[in-house]
C-alpha positions as CSV (number, residue, x, y, z in Angstrom):
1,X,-1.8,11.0,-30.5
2,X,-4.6,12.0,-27.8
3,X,-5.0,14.8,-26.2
4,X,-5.7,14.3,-22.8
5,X,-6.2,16.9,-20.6
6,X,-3.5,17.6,-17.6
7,X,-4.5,16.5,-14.4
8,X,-7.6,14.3,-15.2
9,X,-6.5,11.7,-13.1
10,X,-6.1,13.8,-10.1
11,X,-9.5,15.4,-10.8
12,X,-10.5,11.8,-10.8
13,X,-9.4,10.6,-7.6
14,X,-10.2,14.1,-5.7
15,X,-13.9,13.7,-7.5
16,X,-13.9,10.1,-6.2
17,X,-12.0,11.0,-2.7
18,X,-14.6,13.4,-1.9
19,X,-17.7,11.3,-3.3
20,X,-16.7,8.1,-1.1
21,X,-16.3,10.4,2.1
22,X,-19.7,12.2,1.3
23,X,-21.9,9.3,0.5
24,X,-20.0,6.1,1.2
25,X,-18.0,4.1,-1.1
26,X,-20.6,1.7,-2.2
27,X,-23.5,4.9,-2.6
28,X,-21.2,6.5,-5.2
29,X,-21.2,5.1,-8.7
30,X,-18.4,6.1,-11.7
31,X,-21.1,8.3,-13.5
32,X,-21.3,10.4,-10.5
33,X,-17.3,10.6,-10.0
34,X,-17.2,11.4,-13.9
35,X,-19.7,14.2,-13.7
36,X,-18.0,15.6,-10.4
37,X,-14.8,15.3,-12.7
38,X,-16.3,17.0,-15.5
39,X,-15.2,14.2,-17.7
40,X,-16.6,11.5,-19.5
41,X,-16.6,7.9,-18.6
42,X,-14.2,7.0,-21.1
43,X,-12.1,9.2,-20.1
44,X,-12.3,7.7,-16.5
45,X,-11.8,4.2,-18.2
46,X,-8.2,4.9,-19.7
47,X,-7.0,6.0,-16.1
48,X,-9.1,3.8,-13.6
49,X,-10.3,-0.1,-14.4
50,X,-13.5,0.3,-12.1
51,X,-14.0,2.9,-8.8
52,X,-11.4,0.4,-6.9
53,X,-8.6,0.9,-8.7
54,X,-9.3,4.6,-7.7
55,X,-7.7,3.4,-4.3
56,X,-6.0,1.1,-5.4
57,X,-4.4,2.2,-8.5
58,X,-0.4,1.0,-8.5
59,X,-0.9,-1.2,-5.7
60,X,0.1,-4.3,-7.9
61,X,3.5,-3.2,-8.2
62,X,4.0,-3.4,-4.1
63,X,4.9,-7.0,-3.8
64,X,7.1,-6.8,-6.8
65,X,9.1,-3.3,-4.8
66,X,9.4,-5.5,-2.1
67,X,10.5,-8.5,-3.2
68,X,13.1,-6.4,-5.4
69,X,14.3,-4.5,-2.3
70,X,14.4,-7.8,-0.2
71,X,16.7,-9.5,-3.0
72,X,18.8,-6.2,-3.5
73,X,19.6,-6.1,0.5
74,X,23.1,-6.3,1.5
75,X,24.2,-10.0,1.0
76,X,25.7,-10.4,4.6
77,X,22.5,-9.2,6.3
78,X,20.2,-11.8,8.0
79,X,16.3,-12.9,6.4
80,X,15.1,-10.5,9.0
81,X,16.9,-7.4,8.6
82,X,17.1,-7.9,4.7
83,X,12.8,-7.7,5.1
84,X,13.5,-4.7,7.8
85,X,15.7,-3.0,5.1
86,X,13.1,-3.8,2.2
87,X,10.3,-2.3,4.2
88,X,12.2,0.9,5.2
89,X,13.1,1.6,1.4
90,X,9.7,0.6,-0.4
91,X,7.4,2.4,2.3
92,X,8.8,5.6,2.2
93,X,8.6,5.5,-1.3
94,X,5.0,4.5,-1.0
95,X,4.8,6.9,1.5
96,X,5.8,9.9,-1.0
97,X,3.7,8.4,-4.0
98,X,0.4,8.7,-1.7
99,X,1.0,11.2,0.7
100,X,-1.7,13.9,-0.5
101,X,-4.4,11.4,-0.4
102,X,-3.5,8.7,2.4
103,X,-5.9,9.5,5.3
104,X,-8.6,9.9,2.8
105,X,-8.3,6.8,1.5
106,X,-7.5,4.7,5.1
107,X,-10.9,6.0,6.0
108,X,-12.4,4.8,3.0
109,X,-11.5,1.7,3.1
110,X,-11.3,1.2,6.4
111,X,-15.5,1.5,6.1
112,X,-16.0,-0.9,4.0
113,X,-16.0,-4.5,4.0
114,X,-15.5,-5.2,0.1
115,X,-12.4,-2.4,0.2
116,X,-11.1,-4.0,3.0
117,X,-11.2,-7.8,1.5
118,X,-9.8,-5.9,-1.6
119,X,-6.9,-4.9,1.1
120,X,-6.2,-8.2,2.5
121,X,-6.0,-9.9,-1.1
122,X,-3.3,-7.2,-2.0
123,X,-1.3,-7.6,1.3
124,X,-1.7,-11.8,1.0
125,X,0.6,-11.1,-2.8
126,X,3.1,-9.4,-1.1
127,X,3.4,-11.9,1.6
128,X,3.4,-14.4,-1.2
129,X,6.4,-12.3,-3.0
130,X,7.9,-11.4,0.0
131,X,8.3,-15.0,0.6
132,X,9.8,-16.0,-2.6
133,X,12.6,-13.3,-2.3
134,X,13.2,-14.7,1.2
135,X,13.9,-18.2,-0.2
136,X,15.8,-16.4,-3.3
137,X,17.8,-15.0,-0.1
138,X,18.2,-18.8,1.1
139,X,16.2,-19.1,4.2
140,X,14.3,-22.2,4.3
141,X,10.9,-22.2,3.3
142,X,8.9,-22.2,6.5
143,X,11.0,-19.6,8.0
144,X,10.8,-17.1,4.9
145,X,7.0,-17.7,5.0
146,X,7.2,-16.4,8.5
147,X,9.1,-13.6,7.7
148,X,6.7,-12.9,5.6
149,X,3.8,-12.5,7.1
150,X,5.5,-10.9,9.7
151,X,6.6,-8.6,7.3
152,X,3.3,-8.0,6.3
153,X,2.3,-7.0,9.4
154,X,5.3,-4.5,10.1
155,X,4.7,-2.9,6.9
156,X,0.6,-2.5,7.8
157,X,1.6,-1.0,11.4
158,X,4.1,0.9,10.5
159,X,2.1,2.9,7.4
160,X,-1.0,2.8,9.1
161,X,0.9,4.6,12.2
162,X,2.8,7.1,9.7
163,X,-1.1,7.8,8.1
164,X,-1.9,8.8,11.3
165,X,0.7,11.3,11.7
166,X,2.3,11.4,8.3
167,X,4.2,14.9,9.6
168,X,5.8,12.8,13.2
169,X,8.0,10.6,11.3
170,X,8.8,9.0,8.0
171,X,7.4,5.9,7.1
172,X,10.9,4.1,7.0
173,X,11.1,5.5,11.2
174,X,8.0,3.7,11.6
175,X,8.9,0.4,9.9
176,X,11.9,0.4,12.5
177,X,9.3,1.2,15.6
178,X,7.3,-1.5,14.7
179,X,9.6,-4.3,14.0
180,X,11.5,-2.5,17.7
181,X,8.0,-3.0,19.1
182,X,7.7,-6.7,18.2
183,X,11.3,-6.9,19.6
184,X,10.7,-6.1,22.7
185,X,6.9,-7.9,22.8
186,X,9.0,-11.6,22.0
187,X,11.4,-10.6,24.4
188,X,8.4,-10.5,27.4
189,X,7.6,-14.2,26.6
């Protein structure tokens, strides 16, 4: 059985973290996170596939949350507020899970192209699972492709907004300001 030290992975990321922010995510290599880590790249290897993954890591299982938490909604809610209710649960549980390290990373990416196509690829399977569940639901298929994306774009508001001030308001009150928001925007129309 290894023996693997406590809190490597959080060494890891905070090496990383504070690597990207001083030199730029694409100036930083894994050596340099490993050595700021005190660690070995093998040992960065069995927590992280490649220096992405440092910001990404566990973002696969997102449109899988979702898509559970659409399908789980109460039956006699609408497409729409079965999405609403799927985004309120599965941010503020995303919320909690990256909470220490959230601003760090929104600026990282947020500076660089490749993290931020990385970003869109991620938010285009949750779309795509999003819109699966919707259909699962019964909505027709051009309408739960809608939702979707406009699900999509809630849930990227709304967390980016809660990033900001992550002390204001929890995520799940920010999911509801942003789908209010649109509200009121297709009301003006």
């Amino acid at each position: 059985m290894p023996r693997w030290e406590q809190g490597t992975e959080d060494r890891l990321r905070e090496a990383a973290l504070a690597l990207f922010l001083e030199h730029g995510y694409e100036n930083v290599t894994v050596t340099q996170i490993t050595e700021r880590a005190g660690v070995t790249r093998r040992t960065f290897s069995r927590y992280f596939a490649d220096k992405r993954d440092v910001l990404f890591a566990g973002s696969d299982q997102l449109p899988a949350a979702l898509a559970d938490a659409v399908l789980k909604a109460d039956p006699g809610l609408t497409p729409f507020e079965a999405l609403l209710s799927a985004l309120e649960r599965v941010g503020d549980t995303v919320a909690a899970r990256v909470a220490r390290h959230a601003a760090q990373r929104q600026a990282i990416v947020d500076s660089s192209t490749e993290l931020k196509e990385r970003g869109r690829t991620k938010f285009a399977a949750v779309s795509d699972a999003l819109d699966a569940a919707l259909q699962q639901r019964g909505a027709a298929p051009p309408t739960a492709g809608m939702l979707a994306n406009v699900g999509v774009a809630i849930f990227r508001t709304a967390f980016g907004r809660w990033v900001d001030e992550p002390d204001a308001a929890a995520c799940s009150v920010r999911m509801r300001e942003a789908a209010d928001e649109l509200a009121q925007a297709l009301d003006r129309r």
